[in-house]
Every structure is written in structure tokens, then in C-alpha cells.
Backbone as a printed PyTorch tensor [residue, N CA C, xyz], in Angstrom:
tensor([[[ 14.0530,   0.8390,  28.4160],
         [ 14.0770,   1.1450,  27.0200],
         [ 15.4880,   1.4570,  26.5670]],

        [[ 16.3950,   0.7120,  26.6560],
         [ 17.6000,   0.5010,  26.4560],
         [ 17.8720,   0.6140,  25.0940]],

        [[ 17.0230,   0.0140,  24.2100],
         [ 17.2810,   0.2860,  22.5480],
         [ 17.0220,   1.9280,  22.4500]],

        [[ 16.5410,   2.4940,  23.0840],
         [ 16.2160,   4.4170,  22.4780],
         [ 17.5290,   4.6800,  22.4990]],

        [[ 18.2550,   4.2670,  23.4240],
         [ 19.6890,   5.1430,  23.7720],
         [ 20.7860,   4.5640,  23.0530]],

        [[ 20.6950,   3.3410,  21.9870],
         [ 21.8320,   3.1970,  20.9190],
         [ 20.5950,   3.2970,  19.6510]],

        [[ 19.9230,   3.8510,  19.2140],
         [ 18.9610,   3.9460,  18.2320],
         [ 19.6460,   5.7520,  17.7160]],

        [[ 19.4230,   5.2680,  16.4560],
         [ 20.2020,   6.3150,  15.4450],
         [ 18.9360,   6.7400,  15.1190]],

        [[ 18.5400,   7.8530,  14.9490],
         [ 17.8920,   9.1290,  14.4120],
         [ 17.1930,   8.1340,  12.7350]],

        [[ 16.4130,   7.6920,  12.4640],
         [ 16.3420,   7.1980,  10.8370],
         [ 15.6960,   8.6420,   9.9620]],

        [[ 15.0020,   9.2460,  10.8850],
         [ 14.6100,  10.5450,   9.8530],
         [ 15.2580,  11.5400,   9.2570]],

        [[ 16.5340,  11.4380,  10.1470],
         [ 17.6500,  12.3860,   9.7810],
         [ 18.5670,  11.9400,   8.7630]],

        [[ 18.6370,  10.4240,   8.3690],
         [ 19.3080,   9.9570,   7.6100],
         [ 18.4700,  10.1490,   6.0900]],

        [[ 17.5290,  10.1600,   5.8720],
         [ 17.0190,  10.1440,   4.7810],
         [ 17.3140,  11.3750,   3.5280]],

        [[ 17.2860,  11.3430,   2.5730],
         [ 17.7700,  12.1390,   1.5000],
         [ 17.0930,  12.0540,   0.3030]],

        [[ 16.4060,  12.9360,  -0.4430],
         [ 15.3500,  12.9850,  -1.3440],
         [ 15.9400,  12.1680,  -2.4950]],

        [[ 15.3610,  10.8840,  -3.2420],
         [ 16.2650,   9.8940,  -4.2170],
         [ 14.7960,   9.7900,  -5.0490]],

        [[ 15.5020,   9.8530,  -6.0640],
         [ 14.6410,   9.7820,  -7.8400],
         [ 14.5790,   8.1490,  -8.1420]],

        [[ 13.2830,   7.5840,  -8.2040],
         [ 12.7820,   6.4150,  -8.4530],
         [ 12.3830,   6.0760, -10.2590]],

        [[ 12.6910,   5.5340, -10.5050],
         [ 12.0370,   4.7660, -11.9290],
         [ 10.8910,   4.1800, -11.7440]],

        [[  9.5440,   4.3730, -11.9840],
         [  8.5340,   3.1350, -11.9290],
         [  8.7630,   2.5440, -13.3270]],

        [[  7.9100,   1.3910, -13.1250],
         [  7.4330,   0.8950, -14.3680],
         [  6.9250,   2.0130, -15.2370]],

        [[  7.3810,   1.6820, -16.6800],
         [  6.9200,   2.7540, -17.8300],
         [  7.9990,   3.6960, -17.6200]],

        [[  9.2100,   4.0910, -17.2660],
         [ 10.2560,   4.9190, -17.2330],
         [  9.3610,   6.1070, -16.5580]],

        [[  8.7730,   6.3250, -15.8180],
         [  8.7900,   7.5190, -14.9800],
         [  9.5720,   7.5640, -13.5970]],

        [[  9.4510,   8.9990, -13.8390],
         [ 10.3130,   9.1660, -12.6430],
         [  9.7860,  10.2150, -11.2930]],

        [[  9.6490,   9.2410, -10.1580],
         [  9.2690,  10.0930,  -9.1690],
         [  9.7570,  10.1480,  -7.9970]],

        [[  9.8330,  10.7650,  -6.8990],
         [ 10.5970,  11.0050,  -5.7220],
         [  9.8420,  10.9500,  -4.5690]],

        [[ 11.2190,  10.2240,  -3.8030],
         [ 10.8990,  10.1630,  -2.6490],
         [ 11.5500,  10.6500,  -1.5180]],

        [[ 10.8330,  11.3960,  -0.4620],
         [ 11.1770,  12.2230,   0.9550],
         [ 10.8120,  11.8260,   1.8760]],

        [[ 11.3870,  12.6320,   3.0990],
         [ 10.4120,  12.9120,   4.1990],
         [  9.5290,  13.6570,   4.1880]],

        [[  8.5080,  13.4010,   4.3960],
         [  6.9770,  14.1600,   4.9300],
         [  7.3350,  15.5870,   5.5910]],

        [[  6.9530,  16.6000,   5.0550],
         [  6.8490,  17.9140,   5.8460],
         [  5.6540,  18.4330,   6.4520]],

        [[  5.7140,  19.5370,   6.9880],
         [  4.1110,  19.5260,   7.4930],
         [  3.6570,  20.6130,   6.6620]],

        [[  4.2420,  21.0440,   5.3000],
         [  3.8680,  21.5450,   4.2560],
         [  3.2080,  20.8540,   3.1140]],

        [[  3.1650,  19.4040,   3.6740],
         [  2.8870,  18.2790,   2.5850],
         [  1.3500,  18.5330,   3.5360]],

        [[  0.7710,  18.8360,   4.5280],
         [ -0.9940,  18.6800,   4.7560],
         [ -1.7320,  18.7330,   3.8170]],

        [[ -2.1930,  19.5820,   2.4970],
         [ -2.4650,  19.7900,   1.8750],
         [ -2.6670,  19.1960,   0.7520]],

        [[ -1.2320,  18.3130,   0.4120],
         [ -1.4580,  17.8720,  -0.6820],
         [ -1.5890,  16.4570,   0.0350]],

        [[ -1.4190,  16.0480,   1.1740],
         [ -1.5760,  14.7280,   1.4030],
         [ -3.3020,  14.8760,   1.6350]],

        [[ -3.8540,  15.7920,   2.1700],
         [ -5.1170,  15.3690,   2.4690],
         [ -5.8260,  15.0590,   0.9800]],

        [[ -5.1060,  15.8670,  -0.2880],
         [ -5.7200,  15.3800,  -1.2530],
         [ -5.6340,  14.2440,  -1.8400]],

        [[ -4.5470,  13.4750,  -1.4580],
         [ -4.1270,  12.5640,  -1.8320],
         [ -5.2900,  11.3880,  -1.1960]],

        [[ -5.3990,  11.2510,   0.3350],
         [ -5.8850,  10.6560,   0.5890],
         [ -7.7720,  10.6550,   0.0500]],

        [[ -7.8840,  12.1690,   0.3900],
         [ -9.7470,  12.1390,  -0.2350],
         [ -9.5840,  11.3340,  -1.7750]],

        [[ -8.4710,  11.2660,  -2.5520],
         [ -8.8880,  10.9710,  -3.6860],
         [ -8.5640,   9.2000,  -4.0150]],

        [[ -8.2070,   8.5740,  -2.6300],
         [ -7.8890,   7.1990,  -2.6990],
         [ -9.4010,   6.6550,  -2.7140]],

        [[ -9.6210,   5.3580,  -3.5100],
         [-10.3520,   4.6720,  -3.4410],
         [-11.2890,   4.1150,  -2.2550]],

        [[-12.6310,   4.1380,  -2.1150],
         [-13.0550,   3.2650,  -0.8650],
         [-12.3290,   2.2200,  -0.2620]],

        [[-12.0180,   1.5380,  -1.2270],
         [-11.1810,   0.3310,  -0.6130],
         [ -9.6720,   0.2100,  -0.3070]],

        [[ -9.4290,   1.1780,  -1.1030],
         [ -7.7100,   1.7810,  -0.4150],
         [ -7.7010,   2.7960,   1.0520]],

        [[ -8.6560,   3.4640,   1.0920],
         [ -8.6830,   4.0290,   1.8760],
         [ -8.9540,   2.8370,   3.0900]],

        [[-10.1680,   1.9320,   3.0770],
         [-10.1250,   1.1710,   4.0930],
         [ -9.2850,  -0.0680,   4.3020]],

        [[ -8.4010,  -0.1620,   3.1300],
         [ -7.1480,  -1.0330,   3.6020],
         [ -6.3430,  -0.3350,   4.3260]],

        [[ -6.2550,   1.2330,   3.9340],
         [ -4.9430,   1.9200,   4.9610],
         [ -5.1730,   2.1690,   5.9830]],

        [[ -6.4630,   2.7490,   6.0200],
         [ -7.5200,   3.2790,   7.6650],
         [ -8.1200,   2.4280,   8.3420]],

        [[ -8.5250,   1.6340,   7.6710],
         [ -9.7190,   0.9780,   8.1810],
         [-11.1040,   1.2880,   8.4410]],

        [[-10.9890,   2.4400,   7.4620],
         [-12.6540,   3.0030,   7.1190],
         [-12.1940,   3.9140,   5.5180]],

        [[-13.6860,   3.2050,   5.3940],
         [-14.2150,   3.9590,   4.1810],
         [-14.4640,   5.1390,   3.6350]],

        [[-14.5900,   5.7220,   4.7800],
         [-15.3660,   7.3410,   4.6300],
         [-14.2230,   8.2820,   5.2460]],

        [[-14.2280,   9.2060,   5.1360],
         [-12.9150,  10.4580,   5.4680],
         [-12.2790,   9.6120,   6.6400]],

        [[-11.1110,  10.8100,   6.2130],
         [ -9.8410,  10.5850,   7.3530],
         [ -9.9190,  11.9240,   8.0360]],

        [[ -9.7450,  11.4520,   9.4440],
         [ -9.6880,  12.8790,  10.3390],
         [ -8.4010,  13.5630,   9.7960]],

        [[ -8.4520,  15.0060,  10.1040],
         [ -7.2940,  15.8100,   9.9470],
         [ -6.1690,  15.6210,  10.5800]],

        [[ -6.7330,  15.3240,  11.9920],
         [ -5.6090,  15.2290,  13.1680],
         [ -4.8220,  13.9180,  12.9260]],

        [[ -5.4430,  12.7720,  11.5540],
         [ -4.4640,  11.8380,  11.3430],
         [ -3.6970,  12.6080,  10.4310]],

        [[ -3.6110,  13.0140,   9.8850],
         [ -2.9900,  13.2320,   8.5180],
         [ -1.9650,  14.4570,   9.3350]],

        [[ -2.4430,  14.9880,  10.1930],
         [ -1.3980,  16.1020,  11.0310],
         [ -0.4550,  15.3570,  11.6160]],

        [[ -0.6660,  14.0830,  12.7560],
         [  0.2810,  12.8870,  12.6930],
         [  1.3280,  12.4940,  11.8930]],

        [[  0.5180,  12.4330,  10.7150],
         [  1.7220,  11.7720,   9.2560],
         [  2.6030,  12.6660,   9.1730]],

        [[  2.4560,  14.4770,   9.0240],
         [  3.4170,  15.1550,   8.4520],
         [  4.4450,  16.1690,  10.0380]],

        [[  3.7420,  15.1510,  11.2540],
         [  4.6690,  16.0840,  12.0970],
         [  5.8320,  14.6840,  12.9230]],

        [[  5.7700,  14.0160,  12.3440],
         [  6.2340,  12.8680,  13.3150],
         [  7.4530,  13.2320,  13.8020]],

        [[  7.9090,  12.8080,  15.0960],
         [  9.5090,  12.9800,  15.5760],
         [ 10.0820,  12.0650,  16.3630]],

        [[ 10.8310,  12.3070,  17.0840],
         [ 11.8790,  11.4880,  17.4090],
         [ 12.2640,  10.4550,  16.1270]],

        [[ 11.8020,   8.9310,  16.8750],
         [ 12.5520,   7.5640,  15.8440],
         [ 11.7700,   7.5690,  14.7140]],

        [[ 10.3940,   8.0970,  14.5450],
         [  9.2470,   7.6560,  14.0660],
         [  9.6800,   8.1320,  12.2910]],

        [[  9.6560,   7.4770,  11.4080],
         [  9.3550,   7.7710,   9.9110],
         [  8.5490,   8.2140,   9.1390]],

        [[  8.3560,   9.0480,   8.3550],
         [  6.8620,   9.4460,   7.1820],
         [  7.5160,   9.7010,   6.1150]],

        [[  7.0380,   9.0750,   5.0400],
         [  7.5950,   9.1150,   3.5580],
         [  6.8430,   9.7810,   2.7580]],

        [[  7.0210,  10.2840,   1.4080],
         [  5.8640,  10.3390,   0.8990],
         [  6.6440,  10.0250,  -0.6030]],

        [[  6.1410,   9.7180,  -1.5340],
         [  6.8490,   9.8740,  -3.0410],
         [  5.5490,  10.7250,  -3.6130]],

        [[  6.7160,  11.3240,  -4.7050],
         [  5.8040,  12.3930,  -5.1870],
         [  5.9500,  11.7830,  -6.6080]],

        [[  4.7970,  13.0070,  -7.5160],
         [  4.8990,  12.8660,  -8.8530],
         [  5.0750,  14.0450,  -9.2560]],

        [[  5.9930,  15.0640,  -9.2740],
         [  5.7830,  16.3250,  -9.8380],
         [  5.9860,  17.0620,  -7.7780]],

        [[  4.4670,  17.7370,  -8.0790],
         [  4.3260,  17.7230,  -6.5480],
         [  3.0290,  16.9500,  -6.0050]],

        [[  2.4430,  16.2330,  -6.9650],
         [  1.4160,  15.5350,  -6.3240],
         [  2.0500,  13.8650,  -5.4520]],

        [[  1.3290,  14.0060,  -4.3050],
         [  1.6660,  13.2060,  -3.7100],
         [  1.2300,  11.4840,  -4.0640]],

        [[  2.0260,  10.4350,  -4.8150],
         [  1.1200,   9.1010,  -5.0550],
         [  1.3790,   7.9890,  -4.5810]],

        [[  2.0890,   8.1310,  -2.9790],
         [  2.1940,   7.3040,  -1.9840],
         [  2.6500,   7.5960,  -0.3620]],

        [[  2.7070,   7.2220,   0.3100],
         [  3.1610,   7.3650,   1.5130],
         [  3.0570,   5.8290,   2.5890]],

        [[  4.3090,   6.4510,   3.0080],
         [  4.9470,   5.4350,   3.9120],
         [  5.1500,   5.6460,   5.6490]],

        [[  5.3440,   5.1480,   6.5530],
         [  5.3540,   5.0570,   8.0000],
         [  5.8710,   4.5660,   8.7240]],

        [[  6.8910,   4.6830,   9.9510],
         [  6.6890,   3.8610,  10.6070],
         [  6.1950,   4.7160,  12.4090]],

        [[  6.0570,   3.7290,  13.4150],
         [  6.0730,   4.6990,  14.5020],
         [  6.5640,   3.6080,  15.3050]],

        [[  7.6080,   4.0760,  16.0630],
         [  8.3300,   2.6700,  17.0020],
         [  7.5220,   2.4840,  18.4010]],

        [[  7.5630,   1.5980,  18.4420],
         [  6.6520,   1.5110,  19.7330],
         [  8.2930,   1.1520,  21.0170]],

        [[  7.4040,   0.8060,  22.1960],
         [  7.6100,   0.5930,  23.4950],
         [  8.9220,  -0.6800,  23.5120]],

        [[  8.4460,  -1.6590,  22.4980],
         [  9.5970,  -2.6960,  22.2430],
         [ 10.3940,  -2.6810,  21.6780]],

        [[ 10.5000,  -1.3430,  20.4530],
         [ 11.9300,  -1.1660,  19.5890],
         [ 11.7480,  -1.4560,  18.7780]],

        [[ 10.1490,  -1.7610,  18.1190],
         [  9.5780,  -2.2020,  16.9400],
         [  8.8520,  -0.9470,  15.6570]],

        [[  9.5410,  -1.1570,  14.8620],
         [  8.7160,  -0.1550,  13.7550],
         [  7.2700,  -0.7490,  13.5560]],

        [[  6.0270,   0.0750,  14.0420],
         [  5.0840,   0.1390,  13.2680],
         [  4.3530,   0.4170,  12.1410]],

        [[  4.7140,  -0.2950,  10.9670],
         [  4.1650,   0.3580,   9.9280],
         [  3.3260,   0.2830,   9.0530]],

        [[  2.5460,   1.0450,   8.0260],
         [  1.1540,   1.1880,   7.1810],
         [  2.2750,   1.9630,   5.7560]],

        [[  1.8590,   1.6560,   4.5940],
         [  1.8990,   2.0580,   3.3680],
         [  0.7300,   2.0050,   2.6630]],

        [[  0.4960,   3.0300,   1.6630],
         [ -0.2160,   2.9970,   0.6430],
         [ -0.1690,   3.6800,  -0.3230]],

        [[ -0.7450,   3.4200,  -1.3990],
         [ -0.1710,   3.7430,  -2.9910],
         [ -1.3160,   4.2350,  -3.3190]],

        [[ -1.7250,   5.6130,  -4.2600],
         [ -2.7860,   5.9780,  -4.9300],
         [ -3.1770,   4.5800,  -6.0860]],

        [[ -4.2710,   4.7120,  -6.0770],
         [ -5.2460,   3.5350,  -6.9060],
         [ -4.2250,   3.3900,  -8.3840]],

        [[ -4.5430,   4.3870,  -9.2800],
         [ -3.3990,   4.1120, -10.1340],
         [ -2.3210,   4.2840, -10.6550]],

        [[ -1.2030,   3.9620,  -9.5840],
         [ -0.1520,   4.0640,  -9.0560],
         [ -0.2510,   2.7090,  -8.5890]],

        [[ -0.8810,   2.0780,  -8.6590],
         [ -0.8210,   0.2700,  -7.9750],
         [  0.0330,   0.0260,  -9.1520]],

        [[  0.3490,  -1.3020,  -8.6330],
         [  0.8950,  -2.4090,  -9.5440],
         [  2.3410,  -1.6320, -10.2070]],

        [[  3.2590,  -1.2930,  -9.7400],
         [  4.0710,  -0.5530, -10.1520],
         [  5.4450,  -0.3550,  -9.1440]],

        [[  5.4680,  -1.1800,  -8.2650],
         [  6.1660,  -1.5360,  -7.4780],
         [  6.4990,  -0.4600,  -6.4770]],

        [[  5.8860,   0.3950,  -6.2780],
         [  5.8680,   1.2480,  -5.1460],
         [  5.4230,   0.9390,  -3.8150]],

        [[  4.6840,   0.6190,  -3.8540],
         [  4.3920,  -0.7290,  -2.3890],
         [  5.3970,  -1.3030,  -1.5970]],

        [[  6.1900,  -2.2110,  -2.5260],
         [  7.2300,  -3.1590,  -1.9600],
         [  8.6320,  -2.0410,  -2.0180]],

        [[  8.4930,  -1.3430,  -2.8420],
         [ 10.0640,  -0.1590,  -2.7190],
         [  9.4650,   0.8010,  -0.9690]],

        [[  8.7590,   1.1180,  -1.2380],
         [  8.3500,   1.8040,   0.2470],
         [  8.9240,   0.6810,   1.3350]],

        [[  8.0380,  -0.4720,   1.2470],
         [  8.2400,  -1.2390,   2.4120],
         [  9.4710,  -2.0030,   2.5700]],

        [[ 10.6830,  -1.9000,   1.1930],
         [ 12.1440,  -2.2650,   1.8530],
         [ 12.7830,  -1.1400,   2.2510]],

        [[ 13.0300,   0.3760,   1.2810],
         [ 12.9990,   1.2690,   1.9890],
         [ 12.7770,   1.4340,   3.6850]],

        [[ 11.7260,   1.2440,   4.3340],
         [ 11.5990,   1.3390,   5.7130],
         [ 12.3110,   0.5920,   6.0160]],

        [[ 12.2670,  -1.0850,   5.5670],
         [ 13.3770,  -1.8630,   6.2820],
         [ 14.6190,  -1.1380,   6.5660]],

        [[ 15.4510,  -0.8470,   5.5540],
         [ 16.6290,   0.1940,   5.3000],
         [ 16.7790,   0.6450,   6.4530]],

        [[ 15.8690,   1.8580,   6.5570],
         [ 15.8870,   2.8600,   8.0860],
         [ 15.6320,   2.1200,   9.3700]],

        [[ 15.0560,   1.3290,   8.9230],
         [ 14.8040,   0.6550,  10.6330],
         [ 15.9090,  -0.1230,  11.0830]],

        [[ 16.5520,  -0.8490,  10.0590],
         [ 17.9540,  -1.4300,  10.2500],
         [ 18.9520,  -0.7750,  10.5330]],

        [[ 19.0860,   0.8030,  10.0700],
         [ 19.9030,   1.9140,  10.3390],
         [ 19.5410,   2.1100,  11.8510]],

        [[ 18.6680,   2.6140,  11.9110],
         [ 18.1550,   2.9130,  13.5610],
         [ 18.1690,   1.9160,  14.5980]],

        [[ 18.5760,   0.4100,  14.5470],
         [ 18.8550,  -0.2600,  14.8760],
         [ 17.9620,  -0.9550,  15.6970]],

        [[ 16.2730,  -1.0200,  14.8280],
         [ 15.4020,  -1.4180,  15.5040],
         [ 15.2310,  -2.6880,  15.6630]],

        [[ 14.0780,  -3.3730,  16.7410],
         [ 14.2120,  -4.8410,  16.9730],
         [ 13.7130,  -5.7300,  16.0900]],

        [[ 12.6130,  -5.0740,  15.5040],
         [ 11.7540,  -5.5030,  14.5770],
         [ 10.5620,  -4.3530,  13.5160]],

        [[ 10.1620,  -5.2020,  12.8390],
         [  8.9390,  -4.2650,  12.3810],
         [  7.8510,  -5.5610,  12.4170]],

        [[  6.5370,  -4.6860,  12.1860],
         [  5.5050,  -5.5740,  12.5450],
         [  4.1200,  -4.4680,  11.9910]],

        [[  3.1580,  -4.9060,  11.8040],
         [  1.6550,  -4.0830,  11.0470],
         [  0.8210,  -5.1100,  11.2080]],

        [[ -0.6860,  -4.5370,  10.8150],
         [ -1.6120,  -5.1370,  10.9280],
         [ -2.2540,  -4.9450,   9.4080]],

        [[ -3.0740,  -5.9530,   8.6820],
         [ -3.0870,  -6.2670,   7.2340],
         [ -4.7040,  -6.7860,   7.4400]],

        [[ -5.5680,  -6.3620,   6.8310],
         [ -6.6180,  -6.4490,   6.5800],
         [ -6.6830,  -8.0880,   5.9140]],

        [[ -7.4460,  -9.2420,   6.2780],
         [ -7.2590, -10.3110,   5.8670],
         [ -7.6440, -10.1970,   4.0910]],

        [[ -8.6020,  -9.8770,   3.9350],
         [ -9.2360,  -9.5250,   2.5570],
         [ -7.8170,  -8.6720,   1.9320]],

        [[ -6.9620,  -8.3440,   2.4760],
         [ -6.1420,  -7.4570,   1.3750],
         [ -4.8170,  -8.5300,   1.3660]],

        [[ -5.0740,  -9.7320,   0.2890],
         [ -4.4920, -10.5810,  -0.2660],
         [ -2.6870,  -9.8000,  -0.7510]],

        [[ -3.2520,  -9.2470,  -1.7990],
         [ -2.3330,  -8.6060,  -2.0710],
         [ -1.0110,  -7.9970,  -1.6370]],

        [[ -1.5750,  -7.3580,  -0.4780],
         [ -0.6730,  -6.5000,   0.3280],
         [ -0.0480,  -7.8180,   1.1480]],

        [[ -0.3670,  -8.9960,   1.8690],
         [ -0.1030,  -9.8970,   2.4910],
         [  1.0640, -10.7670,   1.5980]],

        [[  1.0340, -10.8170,   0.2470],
         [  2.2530, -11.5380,  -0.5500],
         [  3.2340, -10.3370,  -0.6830]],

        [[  2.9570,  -9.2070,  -0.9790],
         [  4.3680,  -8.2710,  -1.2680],
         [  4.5990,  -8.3180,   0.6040]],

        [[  4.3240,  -8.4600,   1.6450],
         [  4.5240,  -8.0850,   2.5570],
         [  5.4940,  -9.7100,   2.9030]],

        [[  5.2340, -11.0160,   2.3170],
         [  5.7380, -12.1580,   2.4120],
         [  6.9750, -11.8580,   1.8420]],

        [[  6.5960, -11.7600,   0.4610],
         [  8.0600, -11.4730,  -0.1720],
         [  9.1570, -10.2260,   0.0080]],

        [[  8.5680,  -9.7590,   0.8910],
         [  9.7030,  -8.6450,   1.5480],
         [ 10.2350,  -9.2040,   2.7760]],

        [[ 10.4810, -10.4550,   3.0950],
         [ 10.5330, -11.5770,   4.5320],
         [  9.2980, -11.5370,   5.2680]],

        [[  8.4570, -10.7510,   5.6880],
         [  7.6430, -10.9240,   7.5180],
         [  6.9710, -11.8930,   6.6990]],

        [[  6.6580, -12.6020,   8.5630],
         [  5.8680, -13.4370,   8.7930],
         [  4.4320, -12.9470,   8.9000]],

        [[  3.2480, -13.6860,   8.2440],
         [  2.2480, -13.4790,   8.6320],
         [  1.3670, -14.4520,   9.5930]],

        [[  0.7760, -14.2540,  10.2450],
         [ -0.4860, -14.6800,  10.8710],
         [ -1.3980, -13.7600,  10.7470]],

        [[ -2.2740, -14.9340,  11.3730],
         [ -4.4200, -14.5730,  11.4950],
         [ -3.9150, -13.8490,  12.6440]],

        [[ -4.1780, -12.5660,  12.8370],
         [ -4.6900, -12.1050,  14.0950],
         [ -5.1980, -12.8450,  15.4510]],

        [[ -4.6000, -13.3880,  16.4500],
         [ -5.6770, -14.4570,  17.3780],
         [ -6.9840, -13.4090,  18.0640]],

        [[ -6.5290, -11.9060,  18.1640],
         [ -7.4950, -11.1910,  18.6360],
         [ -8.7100, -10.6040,  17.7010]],

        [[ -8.1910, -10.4590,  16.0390],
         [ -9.1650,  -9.9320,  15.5460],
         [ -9.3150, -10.8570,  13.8500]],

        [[-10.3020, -11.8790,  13.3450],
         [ -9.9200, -12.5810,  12.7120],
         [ -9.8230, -11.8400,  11.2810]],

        [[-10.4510, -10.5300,  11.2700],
         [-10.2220,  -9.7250,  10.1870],
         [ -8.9940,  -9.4930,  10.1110]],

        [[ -8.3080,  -9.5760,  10.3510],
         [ -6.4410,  -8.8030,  10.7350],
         [ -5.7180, -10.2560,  10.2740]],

        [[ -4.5860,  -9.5880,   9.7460],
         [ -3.3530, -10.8780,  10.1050],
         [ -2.4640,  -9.8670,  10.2380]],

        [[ -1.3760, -10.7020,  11.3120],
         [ -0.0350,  -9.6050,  11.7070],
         [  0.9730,  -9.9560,  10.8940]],

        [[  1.5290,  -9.2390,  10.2970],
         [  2.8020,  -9.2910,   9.6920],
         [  4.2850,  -8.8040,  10.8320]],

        [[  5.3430,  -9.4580,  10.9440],
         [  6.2400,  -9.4820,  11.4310],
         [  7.5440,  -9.5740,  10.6370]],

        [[  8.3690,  -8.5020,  11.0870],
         [ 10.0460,  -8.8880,  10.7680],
         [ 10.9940,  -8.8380,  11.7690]],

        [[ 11.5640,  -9.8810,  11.7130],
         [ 12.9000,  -9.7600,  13.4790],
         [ 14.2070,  -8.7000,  12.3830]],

        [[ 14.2280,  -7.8860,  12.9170],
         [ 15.2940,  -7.2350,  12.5450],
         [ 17.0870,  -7.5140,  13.1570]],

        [[ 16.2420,  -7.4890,  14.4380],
         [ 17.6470,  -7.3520,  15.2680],
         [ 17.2040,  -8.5050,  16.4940]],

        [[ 17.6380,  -9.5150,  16.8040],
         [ 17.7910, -10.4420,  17.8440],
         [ 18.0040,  -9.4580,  19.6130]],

        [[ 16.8910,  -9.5870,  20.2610],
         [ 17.8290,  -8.8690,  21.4510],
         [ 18.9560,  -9.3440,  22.0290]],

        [[ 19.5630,  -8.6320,  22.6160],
         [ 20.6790,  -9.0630,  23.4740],
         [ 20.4480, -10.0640,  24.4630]],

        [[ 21.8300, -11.0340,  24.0100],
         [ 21.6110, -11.8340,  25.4440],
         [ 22.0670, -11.5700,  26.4210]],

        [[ 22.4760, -12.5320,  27.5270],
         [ 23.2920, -12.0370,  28.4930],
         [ 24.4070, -12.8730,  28.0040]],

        [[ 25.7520, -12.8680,  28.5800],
         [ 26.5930, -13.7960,  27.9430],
         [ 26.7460, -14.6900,  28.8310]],

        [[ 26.7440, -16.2970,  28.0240],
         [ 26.6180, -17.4750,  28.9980],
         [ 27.7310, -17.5330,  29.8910]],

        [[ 27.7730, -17.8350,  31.0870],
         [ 28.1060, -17.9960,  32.5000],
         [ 29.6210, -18.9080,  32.4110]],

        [[ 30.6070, -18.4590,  33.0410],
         [ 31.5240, -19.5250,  32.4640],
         [ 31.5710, -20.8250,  33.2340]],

        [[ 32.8940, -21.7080,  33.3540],
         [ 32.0900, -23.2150,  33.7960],
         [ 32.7220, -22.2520,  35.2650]],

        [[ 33.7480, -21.5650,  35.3290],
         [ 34.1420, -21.4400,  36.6350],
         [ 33.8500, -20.2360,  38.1200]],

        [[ 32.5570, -20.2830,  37.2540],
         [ 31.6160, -19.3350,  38.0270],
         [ 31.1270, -19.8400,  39.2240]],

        [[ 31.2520, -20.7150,  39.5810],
         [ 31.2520, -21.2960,  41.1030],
         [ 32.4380, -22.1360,  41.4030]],

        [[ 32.4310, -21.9980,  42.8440],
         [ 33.2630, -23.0250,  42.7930],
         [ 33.5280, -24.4100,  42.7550]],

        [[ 34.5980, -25.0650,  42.3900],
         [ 34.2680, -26.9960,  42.3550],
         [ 33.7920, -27.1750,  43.2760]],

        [[ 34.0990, -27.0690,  44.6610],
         [ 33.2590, -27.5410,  45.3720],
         [ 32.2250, -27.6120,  46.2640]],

        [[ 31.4740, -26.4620,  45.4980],
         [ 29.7630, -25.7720,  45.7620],
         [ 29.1200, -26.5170,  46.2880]],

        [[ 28.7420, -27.7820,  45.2400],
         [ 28.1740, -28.7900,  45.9240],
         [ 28.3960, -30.2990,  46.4060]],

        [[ 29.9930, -29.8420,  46.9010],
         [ 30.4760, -31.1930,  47.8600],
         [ 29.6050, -31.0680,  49.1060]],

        [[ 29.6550, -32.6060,  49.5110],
         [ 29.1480, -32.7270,  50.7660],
         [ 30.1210, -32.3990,  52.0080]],

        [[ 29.3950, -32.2680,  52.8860],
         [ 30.7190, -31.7440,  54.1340],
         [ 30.7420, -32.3970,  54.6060]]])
């Protein structure tokens, strides 16, 4: 795991910045505290069935111990939240895995859609993950959630069908190319290696 040890801190870089939505409001965005439990759990009980199971993948409550996840994350790992005031009307993620890849999930309160908070979250993360000098990012996208699959196009990743789950398509971004080795020069053996004797 050679990328942990030139990988920059992205949570530490972040700094609370005042957003414009559509309609001239103005709301902000942070890092997740674990003083935000509270208002994130309200946030989430008050998302839609179907927002909730685009972000979760279920319909019905979210355990606590996820939402304790969201507001304690550390090391490389990211949690956003934008506020309105102090109510919370989005949140963002990532969690790096094993390959140097940001894993990430966003979602926007119901009306708070259509307002470009979605796609500002999800270049935002790009941002940090490019700072942190990750390999890629990559998520899993509910096939039925059309929507989320074009802002997720037009932010670059690639999508596919899931080959393991046909409900799913994976979204992908190469951030960073791994390292190669550097090609071999011509005089790395000698001329006459393979003369005959």
C-alpha cells in the first residue's frame, strides 16, 4: 500500500466555503462533525423513500451505527455535509479502499434536488481526491437512478452494468495512472547475451 505513504491528509485540507444555489441562496459546505449526528439523522429520516433507497439501498430507516460512520470518519476517508442555516440538505463521502480508490455515495434532500448540489458535491470530492493523490474514484448507482448516472457521466466516470449485480452500474474515474516501472534501457544486457559460442 505504497499510495497511503505519499497520500495527503484530504480532510485536513478542507475549509468551510459559501455556495450559491440556484435562486441566489446561499449555503455551506464542511466537514462532517460528530456533532452533526443529530441533525444528520434528521436529515436522513426526512429523505424520501426513494432517496433514501438510492443512497442506502433501503427504504425503511438507517441504522445509527451508519450515520455514526458518516460523522466519525478518519484517516484518508471524507464526509461533507452542506448546510442551510444549520439544517443539514446534503452530504457527501468518500472512503478509500485497499487500491487507493475513493469510494463514494452523495445525496441531496428531496427539495434541494435539481439545484446543482449533486454534481458540486461530486466535483468537490474529485478536488480532494486529486489533492490526496488518489488512484481513482469509483461507486455503485442503482440502475433505475437514471439521473444520478448522467450527472455522474458528465462529471467524467465511466459507467457500466454491474456484471455481478444487474441492479447496479459501476461508475469509475482514473484519477491518477499507477506507476510504472521505467522501461529497461537497450544496454541492459549485454551485446553478446545471445551470441552463440
Amino acid at each position: 500500500m505504497k499510495w497511503m505513504n505519499e497520500q495527503r491528509d484530504a480532510q485536513a485540507t478542507i475549509s468551510e466555503e459559501s455556495w450559491t444555489v440556484r435562486g441566489g441562496v446561499q449555503v455551506t459546505l464542511r466537514t462532517a462533525r460528530a456533532s452533526d449526528h443529530g441533525r444528520l439523522r434528521t436529515f436522513v429520516d426526512g429523505l424520501s423513500r426513494e432517496s433514501r433507497y438510492y443512497r442506502f439501498l433501503t427504504g425503511g430507516p438507517v441504522a445509527n451505527e451508519t450515520l455514526a460512520q458518516f460523522v466519525s470518519r478518519q484517516n484518508h476517508d471524507v464526509a461533507l455535509v452542506v448546510t442551510f442555516g444549520e439544517v443539514i440538505v446534503a452530504n457527501a463521502e468518500y472512503v478509500v479502499n485497499e487500491e487507493g480508490q475513493a469510494e463514494l455515495a452523495v445525496v441531496v434532500a428531496d427539495n434541494w434536488q435539481g439545484q446543482g448540489l449533486g454534481r458540486r458535491l461530486i466535483q468537490r470530492l474529485q478536488q480532494l481526491a486529486r489533492a490526496a493523490s488518489l488512484r481513482g474514484m469509483r461507486g455503485d448507482v442503482l440502475s433505475e437512478n437514471r439521473r444520478m448516472l448522467a450527472i455522474m457521466r458528465d462529471c467524467g466516470f465511466a459507467t457500466r452494468r454491474n456484471p455481478e449485480d444487474s441492479l447496479l452500474h459501476e461508475v469509475t474515474l482514473t484519477l491518477a495512472e499507477p506507476r510504472k516501472a521505467p522501461a529497461p534501457s537497450a544496454e541492459w544486457l549485454p551485446r553478446d547475451w545471445f551470441a552463440a559460442n
